[in-house]
C-alpha positions as a Markdown table, in Angstrom:
| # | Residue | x | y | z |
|---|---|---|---|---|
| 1 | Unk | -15.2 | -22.5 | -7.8 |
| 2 | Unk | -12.0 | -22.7 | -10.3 |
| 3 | Unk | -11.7 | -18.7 | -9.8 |
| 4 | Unk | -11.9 | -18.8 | -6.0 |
| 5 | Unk | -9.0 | -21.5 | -6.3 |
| 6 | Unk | -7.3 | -19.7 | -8.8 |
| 7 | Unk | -7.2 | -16.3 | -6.7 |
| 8 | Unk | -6.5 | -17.7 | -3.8 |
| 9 | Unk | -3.3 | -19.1 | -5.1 |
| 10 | Unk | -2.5 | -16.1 | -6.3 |
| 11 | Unk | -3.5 | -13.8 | -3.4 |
| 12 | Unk | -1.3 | -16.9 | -1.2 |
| 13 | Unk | 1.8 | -16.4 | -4.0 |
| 14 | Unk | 1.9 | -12.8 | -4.3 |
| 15 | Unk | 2.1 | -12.1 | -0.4 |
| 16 | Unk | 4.8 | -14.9 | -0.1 |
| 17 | Unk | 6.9 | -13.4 | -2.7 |
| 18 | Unk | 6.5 | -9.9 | -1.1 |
| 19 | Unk | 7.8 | -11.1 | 2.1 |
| 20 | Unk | 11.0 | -12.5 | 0.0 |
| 21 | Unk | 11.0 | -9.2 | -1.7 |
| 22 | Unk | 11.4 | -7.1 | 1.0 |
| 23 | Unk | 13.3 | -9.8 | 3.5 |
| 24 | Unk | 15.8 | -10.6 | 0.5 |
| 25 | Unk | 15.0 | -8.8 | -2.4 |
| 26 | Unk | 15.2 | -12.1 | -4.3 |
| 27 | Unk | 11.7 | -13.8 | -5.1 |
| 28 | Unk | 11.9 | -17.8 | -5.0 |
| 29 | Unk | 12.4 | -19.7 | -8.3 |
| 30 | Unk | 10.5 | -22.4 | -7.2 |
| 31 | Unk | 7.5 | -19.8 | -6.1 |
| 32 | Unk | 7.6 | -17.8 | -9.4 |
| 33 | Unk | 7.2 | -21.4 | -11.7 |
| 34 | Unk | 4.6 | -22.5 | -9.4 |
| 35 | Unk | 2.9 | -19.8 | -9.5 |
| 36 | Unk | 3.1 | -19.7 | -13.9 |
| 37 | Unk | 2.2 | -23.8 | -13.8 |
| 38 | Unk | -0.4 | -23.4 | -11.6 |
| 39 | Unk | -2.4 | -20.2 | -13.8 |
| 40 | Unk | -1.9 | -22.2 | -17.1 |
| 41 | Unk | -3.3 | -25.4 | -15.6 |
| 42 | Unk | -6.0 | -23.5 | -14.4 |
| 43 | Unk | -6.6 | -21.4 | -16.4 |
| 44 | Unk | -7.1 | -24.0 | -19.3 |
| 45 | Unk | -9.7 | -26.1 | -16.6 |
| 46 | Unk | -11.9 | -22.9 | -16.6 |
| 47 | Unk | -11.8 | -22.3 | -20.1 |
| 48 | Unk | -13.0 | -26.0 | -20.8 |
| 49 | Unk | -15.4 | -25.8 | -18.0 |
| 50 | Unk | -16.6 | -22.1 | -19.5 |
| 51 | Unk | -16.6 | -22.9 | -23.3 |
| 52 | Unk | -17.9 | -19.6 | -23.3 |
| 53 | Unk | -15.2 | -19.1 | -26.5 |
| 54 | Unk | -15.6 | -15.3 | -27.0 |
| 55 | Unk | -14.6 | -14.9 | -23.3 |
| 56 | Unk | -12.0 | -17.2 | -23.4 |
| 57 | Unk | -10.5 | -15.6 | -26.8 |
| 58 | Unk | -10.3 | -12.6 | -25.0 |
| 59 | Unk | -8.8 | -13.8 | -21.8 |
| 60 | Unk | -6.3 | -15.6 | -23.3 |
| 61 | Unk | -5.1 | -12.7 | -25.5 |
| 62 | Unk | -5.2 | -10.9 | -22.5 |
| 63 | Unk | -3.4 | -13.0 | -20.7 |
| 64 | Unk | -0.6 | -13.4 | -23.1 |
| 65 | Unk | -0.2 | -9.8 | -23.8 |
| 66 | Unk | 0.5 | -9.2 | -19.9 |
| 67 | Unk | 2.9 | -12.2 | -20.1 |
| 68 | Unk | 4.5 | -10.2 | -23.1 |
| 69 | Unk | 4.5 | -7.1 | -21.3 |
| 70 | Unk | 6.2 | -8.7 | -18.3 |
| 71 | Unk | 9.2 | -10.9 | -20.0 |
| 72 | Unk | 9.6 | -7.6 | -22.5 |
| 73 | Unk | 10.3 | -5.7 | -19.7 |
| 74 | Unk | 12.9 | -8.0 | -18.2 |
| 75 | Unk | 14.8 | -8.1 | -21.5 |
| 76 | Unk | 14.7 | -4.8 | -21.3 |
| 77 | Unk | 16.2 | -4.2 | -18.2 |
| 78 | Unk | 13.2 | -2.4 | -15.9 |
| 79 | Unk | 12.7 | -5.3 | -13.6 |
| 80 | Unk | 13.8 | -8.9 | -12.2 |
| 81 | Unk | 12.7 | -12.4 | -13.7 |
| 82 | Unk | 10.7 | -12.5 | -10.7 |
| 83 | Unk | 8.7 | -10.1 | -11.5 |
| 84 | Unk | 8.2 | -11.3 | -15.1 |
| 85 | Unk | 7.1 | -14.2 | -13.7 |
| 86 | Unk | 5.1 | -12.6 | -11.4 |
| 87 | Unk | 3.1 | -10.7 | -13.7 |
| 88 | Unk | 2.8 | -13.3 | -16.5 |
| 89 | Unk | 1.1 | -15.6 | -13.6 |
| 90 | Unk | -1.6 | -12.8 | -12.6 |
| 91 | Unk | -2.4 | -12.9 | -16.6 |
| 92 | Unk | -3.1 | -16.3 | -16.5 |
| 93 | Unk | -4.8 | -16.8 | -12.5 |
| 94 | Unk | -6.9 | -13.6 | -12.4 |
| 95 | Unk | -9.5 | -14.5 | -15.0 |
| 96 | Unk | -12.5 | -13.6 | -13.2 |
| 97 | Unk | -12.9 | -11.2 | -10.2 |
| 98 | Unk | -14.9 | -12.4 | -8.1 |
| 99 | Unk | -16.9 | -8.7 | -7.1 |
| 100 | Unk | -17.8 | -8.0 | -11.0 |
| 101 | Unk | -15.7 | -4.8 | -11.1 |
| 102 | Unk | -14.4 | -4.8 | -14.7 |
| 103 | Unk | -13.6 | -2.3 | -17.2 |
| 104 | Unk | -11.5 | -4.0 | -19.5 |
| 105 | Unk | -11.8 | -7.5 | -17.7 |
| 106 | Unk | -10.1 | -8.1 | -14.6 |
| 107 | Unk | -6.6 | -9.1 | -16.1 |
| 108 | Unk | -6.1 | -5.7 | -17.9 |
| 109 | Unk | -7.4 | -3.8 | -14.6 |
| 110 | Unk | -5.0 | -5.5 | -12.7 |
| 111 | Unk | -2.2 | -4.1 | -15.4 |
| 112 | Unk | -3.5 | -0.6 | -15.0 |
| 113 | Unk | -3.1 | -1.0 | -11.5 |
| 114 | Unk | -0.2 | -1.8 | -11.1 |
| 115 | Unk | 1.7 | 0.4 | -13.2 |
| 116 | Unk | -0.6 | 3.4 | -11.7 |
| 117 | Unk | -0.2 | 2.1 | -8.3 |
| 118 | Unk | 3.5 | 1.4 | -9.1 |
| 119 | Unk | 5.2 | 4.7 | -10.0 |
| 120 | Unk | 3.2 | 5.6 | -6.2 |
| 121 | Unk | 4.9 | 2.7 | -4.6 |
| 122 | Unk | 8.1 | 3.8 | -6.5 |
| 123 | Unk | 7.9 | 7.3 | -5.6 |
| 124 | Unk | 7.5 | 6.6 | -1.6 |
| 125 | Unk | 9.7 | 4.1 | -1.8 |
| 126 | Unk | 12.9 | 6.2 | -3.6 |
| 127 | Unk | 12.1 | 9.0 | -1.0 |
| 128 | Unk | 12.8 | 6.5 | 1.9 |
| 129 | Unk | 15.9 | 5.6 | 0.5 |
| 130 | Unk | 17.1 | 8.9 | -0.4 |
| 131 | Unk | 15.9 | 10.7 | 2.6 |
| 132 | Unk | 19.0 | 11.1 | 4.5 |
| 133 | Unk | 20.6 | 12.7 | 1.0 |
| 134 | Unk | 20.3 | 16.7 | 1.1 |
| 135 | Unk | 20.7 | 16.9 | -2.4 |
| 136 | Unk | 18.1 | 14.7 | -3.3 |
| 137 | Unk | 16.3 | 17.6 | -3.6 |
| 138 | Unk | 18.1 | 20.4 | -4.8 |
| 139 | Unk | 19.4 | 18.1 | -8.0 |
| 140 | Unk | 15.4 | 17.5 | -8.6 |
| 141 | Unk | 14.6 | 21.3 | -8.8 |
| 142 | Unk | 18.0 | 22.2 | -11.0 |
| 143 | Unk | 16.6 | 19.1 | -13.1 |
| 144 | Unk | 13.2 | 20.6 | -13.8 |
| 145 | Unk | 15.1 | 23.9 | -14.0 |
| 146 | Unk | 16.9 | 22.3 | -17.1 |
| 147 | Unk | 14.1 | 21.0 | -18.7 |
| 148 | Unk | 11.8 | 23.8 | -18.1 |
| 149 | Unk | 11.3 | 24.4 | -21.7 |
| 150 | Unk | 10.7 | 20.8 | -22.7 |
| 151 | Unk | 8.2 | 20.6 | -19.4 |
| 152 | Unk | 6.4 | 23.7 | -21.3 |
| 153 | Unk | 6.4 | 22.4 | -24.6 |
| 154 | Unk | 4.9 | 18.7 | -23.2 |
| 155 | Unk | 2.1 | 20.2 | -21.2 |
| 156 | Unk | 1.1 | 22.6 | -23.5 |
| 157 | Unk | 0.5 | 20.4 | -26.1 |
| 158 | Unk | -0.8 | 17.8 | -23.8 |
| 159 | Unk | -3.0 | 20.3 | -22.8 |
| 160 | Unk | -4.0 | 21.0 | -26.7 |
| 161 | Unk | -4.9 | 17.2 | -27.4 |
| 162 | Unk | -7.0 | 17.2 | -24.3 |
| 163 | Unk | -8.7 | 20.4 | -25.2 |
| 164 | Unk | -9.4 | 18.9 | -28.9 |
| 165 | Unk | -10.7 | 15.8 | -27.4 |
| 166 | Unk | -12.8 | 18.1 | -24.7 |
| 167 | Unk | -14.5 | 19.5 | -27.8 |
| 168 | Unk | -14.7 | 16.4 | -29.8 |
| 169 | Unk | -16.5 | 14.7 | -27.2 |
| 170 | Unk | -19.0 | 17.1 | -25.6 |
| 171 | Unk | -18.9 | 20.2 | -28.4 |
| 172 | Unk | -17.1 | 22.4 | -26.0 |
| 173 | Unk | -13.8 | 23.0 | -23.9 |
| 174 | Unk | -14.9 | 21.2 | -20.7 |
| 175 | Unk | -12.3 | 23.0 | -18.3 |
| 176 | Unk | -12.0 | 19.7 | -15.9 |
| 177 | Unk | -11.6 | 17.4 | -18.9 |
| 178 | Unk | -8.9 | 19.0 | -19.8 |
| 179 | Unk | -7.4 | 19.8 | -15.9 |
| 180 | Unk | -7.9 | 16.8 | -14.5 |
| 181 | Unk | -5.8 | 14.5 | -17.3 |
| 182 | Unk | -3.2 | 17.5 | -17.4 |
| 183 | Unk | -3.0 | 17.4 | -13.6 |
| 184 | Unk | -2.3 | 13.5 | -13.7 |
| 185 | Unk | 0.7 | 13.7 | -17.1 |
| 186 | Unk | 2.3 | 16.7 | -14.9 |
| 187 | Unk | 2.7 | 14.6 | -11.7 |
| 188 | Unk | 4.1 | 11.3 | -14.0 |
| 189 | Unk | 6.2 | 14.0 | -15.9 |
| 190 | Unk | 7.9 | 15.8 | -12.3 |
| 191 | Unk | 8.0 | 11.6 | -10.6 |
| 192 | Unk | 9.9 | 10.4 | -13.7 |
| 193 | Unk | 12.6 | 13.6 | -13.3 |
| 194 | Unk | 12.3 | 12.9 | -9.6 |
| 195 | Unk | 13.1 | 9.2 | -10.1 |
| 196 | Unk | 16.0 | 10.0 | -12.3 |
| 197 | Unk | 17.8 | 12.0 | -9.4 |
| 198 | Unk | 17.1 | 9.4 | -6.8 |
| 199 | Unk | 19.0 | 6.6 | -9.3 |
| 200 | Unk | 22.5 | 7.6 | -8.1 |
| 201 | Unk | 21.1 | 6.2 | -4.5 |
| 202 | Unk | 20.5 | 2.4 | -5.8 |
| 203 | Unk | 24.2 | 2.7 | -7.3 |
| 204 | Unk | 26.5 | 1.4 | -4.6 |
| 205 | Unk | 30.5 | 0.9 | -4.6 |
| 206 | Unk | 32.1 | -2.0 | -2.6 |
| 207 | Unk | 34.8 | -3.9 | -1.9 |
| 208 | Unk | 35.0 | -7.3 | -4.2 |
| 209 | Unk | 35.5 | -9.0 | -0.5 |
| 210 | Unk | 31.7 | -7.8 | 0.1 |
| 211 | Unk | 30.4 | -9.1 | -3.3 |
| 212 | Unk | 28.2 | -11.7 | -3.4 |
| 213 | Unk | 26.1 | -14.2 | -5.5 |
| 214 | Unk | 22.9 | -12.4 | -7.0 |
| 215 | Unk | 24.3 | -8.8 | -6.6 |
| 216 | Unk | 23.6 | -7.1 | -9.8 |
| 217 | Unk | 26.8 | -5.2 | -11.9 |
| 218 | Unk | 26.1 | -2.0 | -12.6 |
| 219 | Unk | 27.1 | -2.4 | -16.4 |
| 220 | Unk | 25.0 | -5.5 | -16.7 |
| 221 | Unk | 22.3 | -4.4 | -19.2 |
| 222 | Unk | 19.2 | -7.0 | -17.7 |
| 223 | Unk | 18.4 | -7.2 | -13.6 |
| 224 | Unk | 20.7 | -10.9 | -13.7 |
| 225 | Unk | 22.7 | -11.5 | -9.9 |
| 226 | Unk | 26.1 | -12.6 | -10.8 |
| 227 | Unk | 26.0 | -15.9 | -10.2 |
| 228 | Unk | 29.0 | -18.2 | -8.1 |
| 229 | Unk | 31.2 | -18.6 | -11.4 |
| 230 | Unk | 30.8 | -15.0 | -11.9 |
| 231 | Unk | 31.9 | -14.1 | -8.5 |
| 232 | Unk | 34.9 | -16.4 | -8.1 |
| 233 | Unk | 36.3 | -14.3 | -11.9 |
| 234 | Unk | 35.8 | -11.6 | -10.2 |
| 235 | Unk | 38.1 | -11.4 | -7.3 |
| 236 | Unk | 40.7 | -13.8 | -9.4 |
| 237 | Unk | 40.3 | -10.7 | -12.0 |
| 238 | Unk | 42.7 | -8.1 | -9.4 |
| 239 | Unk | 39.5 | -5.7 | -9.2 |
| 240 | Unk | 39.7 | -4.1 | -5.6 |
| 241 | Unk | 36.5 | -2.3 | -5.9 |
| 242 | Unk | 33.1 | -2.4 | -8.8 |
| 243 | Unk | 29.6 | -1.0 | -8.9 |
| 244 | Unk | 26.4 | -2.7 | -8.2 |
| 245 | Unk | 23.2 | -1.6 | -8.7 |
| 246 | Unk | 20.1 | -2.0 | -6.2 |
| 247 | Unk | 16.7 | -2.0 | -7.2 |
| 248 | Unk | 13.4 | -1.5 | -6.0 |
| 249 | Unk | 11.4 | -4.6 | -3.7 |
| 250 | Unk | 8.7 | -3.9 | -6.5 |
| 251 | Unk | 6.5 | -7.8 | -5.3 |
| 252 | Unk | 4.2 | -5.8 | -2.9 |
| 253 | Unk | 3.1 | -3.9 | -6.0 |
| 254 | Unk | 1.2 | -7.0 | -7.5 |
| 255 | Unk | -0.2 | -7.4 | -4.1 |
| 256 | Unk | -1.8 | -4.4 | -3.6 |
| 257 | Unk | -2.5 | -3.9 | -7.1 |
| 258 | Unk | -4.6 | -7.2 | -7.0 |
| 259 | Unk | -6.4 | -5.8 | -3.8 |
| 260 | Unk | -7.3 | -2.6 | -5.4 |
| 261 | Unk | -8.4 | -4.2 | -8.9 |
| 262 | Unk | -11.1 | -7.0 | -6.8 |
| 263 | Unk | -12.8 | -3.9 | -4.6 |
| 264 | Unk | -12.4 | -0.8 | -7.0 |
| 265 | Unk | -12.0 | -2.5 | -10.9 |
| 266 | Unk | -9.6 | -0.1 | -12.9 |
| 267 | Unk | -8.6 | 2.2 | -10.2 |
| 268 | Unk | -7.7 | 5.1 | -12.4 |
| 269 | Unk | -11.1 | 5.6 | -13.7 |
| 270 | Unk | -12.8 | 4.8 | -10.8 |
| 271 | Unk | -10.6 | 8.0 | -9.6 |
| 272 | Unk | -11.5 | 10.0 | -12.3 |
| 273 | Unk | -15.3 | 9.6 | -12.1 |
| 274 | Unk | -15.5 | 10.5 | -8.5 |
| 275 | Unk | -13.5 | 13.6 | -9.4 |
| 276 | Unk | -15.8 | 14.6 | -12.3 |
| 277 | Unk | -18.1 | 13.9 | -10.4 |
| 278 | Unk | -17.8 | 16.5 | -7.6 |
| 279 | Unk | -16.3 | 19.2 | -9.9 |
């Protein structure tokens, strides 16, 4: 029962704070530590409930790995506090899926998920914005152009790990064990060159006039909105014109990435044996 509560509120949560995302591109404060209390209070109910302590010890670290992963990548400067939050709350509320389909336990799925299902989203998402931008694509092929022989070098020896591991596993050079993984670190290897080129579109230059609280400075090294005391040094400063950066309305990610985990498990290898399968 805990779990159905648990995964409601999150399912609830997530779809709010994509409707923010995409209407504001700010997600609530009040939403994100809601979400956070309510999967620590929970999950520590379920885990006294459960005493099931293997289990638990493994939840909890995955949990708190996830919640590492997502606060690591905000100090870093890849995404929001929202989504931090975000991320760190799915660690603690999705402890058990309710249709059995684990791998790695439903916490760990959902990560895989989501990064997976993310650089798709991503993807889709940068070719919207940079659509109406001819160049988009000719600065992509004189990219991979000038990276050819780095390109070479990565997929051949991709392609030589693969092959070892090909023969490792099964005794000989499976030709769709190799393939199929190479197929998959080409298409992240031509997205994240792609990605690169579409960057210049989420770079914007306005008037200081047009600034205003939560924008993000191009030069500020975390995804932080300048706040009101911010703003009001900036247009005292004399500045006619500055740089802010956009980024990507990433909430509908979790979303679907919590969909996809409940009906499919780890999405990637479901993939992957249906393809092995019918080669």
């Amino acid at each position: 029962m805990i779990d159905l509560i648990s995964l409601a509120i999150l399912f609830i949560g997530l779809a709010l704070a994509s409707y923010y995302d995409l209407k504001t591109t700010e997600i609530p404060d009040m939403l994100a530590y809601f979400l956070l209390f309510s999967g620590v209070i929970l999950f520590s109910i379920n885990a006294f409930m459960l005493k099931d302590w293997e289990k638990i010890k493994y939840s909890l670290a995955s949990a708190l790995l996830i919640a590492l992963i997502g606060f690591g990548m905000y100090f870093f400067g890849q995404w929001g506090l929202g989504d931090s939050f975000l991320l760190a709350s799915s660690g603690f509320l999705f402890f058990s899926n309710p249709l059995g389909k684990n791998l790695m336990g439903p916490q760990l799925d959902f990560l895989f998920n989501l990064f997976l299902i993310g650089v798709f989203y991503v993807l889709f998402y940068s070719f919207f914005i940079s659509f109406k931008n001819k160049n988009v694509f000719r600065n992509f092929v004189k990219e991979l152009s000038a990276q050819k022989n780095q390109i070479i070098l990565y997929v051949f020896l991709i392609g030589l790990v693969f092959s070892f591991m090909s023969f490792y596993l099964v005794g000989k050079i499976v030709l769709k064990l190799v393939l199929i993984p190479l197929a998959v670190v080409l298409f992240l290897i031509f997205s994240w060159v792609y990605l690169k080129v579409c960057e210049k579109n989420f770079i914007k230059r306005i008037h200081v006039k047009n600034l205003k609280v939560g924008d993000v400075l191009l030069e500020s090294k975390r995804w932080d909105g300048i706040d009101k005391k911010t703003l009001m040094k900036i247009k005292k400063s004399g500045k006619k014109y500055v740089y802010v950066k956009t980024g990507v309305a990433f909430a509908p990610t979790f979303l679907i990435a919590l969909i996809v985990t409940i009906f499919f498990g780890n999405f990637y290898f479901f993939v992957l044996s249906k393809l092995l399968f019918l080669l």
